[in-house]
C-alpha positions as MATLAB code, in Angstrom:
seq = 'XXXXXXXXXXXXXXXXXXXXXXXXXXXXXXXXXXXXXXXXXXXXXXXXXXXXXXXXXXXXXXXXXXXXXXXXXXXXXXXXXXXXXXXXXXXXXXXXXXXXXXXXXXXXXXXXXXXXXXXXXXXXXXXXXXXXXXXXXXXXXXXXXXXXXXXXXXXXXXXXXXXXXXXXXXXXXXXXXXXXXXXXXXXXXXXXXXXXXXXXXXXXXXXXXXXXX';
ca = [
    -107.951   22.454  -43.891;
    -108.759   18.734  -43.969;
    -108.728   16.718  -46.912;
    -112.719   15.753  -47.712;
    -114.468   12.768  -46.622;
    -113.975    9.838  -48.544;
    -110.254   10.469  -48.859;
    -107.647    7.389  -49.613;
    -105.059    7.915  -47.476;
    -101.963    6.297  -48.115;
     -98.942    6.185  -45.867;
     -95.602    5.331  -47.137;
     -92.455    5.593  -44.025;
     -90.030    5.102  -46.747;
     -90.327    7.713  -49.117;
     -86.774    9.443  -48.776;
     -85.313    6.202  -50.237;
     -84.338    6.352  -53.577;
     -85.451    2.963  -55.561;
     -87.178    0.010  -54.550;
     -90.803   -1.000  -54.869;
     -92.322    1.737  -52.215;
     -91.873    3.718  -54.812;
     -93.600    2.605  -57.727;
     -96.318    0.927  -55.488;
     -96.662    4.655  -53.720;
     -96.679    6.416  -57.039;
     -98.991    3.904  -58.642;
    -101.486    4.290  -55.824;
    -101.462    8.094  -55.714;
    -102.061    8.075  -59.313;
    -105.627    5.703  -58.614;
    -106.868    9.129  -56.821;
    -105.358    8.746  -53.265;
    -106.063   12.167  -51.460;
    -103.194   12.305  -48.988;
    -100.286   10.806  -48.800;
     -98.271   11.057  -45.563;
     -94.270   10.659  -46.166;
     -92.817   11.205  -42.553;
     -88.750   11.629  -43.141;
     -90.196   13.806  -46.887;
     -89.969   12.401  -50.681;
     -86.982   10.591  -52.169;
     -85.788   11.446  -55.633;
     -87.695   10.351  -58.886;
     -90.796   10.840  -56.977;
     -92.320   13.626  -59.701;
     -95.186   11.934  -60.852;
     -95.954   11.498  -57.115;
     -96.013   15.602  -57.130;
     -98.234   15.737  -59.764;
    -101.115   13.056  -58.882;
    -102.961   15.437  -57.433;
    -102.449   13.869  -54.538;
    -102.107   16.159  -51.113;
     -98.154   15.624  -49.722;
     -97.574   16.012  -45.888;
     -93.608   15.724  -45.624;
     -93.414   15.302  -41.969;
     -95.576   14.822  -39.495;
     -98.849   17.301  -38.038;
     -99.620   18.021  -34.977;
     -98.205   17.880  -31.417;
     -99.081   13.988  -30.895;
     -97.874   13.003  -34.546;
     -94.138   15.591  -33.614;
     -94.278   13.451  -30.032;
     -94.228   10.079  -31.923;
     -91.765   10.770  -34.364;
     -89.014   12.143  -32.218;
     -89.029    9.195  -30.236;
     -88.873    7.150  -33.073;
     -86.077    8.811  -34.052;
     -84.810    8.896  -30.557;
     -84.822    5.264  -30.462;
     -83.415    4.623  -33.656;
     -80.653    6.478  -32.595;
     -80.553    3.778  -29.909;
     -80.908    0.682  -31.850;
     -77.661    2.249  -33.899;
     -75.724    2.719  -30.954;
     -76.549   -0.446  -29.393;
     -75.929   -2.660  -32.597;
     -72.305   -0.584  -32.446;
     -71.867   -1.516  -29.099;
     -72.892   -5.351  -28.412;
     -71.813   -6.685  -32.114;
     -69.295   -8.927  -30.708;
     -69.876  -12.219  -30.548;
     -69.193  -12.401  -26.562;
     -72.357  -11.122  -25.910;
     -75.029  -13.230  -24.711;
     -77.357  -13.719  -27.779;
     -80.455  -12.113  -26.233;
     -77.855   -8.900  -25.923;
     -77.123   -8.456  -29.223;
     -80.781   -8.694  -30.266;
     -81.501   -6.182  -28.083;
     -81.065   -3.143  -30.677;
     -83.202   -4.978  -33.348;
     -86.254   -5.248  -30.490;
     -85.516   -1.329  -30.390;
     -85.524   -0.806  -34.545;
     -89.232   -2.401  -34.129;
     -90.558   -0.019  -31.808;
     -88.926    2.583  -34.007;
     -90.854    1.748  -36.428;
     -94.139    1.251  -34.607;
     -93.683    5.138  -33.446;
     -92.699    6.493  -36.846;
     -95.935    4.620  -38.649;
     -98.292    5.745  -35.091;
     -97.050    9.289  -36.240;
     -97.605    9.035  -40.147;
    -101.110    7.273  -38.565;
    -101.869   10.662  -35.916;
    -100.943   13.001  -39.237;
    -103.727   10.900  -40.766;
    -106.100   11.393  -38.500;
    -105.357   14.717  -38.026;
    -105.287   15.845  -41.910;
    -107.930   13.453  -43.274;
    -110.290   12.642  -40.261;
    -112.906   11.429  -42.367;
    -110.946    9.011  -44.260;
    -112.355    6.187  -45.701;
    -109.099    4.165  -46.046;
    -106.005    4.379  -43.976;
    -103.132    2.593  -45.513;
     -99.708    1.827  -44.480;
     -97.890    0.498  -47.222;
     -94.719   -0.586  -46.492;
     -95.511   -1.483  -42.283;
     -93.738   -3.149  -39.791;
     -94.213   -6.931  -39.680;
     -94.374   -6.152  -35.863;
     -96.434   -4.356  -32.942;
     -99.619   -3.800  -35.188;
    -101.979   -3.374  -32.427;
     -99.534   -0.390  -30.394;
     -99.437    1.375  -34.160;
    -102.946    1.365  -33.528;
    -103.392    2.350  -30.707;
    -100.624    5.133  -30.314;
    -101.919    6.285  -33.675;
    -105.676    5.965  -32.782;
    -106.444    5.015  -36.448;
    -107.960    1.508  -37.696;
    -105.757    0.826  -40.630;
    -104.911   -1.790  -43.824;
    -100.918   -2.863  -43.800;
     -99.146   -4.274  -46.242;
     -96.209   -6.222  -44.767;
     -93.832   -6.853  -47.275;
     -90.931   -8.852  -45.929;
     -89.273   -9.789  -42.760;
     -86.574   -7.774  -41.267;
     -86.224   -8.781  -37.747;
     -87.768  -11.212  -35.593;
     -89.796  -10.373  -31.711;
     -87.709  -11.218  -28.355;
     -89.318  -10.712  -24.964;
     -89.072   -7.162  -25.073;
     -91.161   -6.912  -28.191;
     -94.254   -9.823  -27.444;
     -94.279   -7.624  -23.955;
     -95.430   -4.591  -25.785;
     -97.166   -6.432  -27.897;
     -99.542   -7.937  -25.176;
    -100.067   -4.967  -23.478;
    -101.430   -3.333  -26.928;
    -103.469   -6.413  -27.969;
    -106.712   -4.506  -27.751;
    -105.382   -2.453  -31.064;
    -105.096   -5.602  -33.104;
    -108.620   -5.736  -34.000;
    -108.272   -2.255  -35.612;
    -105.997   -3.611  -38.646;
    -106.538   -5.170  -41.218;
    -102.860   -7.081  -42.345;
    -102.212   -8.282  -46.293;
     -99.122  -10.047  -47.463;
     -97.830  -10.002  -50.869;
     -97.441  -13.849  -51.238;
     -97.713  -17.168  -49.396;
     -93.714  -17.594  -49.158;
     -94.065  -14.173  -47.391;
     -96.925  -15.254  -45.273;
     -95.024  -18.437  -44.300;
     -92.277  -16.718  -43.463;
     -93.244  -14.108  -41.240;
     -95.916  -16.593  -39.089;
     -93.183  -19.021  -38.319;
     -91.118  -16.231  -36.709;
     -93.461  -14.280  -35.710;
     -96.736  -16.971  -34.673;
     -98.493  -14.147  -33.011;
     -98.500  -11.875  -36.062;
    -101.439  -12.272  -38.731;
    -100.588  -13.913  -41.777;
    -102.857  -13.575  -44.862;
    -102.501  -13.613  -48.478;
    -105.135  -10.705  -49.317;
    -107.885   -9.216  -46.999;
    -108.269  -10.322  -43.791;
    -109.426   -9.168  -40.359;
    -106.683   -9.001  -37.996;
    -107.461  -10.996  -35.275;
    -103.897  -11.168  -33.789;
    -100.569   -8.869  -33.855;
     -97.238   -8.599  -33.723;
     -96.082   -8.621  -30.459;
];
């Protein structure tokens, strides 16, 4: 059964993890009168009053598209692991050892494009979509692959885009005008536009006119 029109839908990929703000924010939230809330890898200890916001709690993802998305983000984060193993020497060329980080962002573009088809699929009549803890890249694939407009809060930077990354990125740039991209502060802001220029960078909200990538 779908959750009813109107519904908040909030999306948090890092709900296993015990501590850190995702939590309290996600918790906080759900407790406003957020419908679903879509927790991909499942909930994270100290997560109770979470369980009893009211709140609707899909652990994993739903659907074939949503199961699709998430193995292969899996998949590839299984690859990024490997490959950070494998070329952490310093005698690889720079642009090698990077490689695995350019694979932990489209990990993370797959596993919030399944959190966004679970969405879609458990809310379609949503009235907000929001990803609370995104990826500071690839905004318009997640879009796309997860064929849901969305808000994202990018919190911090983890890793900058190589060639590998801006390429996807271009080839998705239709999805960026789907999202709508808030940043915590201006330091943060700062931050992530002078490594990533292509990425939207806004203190509150703000069409997305660009994306990362």
């Amino acid at each position: 059964m779908s959750t009813a029109s109107g519904a908040l839908v909030l999306i948090e990929p890092y709900a296993h993890r015990g501590g850190g703000h995702h939590q309290h924010t996600l918790t906080a939230l759900a407790a406003t009168g957020a419908s679903l809330v879509v927790a991909p890898a499942g909930l994270g200890e100290g997560l109770g009053p979470l369980a009893r916001s009211g709140a609707r709690i899909a652990a994993g993802p739903d659907g074939a598209a949503a199961w699709f998305l998430l193995a292969a983000a899996r998949a590839a984060e299984r690859v990024s692991t490997a490959g950070r193993r494998a070329f952490a020497s310093r005698r690889w060329p720079r642009a090698v050892r990077r490689l695995p980080h350019q694979v932990t962002l489209l990990a993370r573009c797959l596993t919030e494009a399944a959190c966004l088809r679970t969405a879609r699929r458990l809310a379609p009549r949503a009235s907000a979509v929001v990803i609370l803890s995104a990826s500071e890249a690839l905004h318009g694939l997640a879009a796309l692959l997860g064929g849901t407009p969305h808000l994202r809060f990018v919190h911090e930077l983890v890793t900058t885009e190589d060639r590998p990354a801006r390429w996807l990125g271009r080839l998705a740039r239709r999805g960026e005008t789907r999202v709508v991209a808030l940043y915590p502060t201006p330091a943060v802001r700062d931050q992530i536009t002078a490594a990533f220029p292509t990425c939207p960078a806004k203190c509150g909200r703000s069409r997305s006119t660009t994306g990362g990538g």
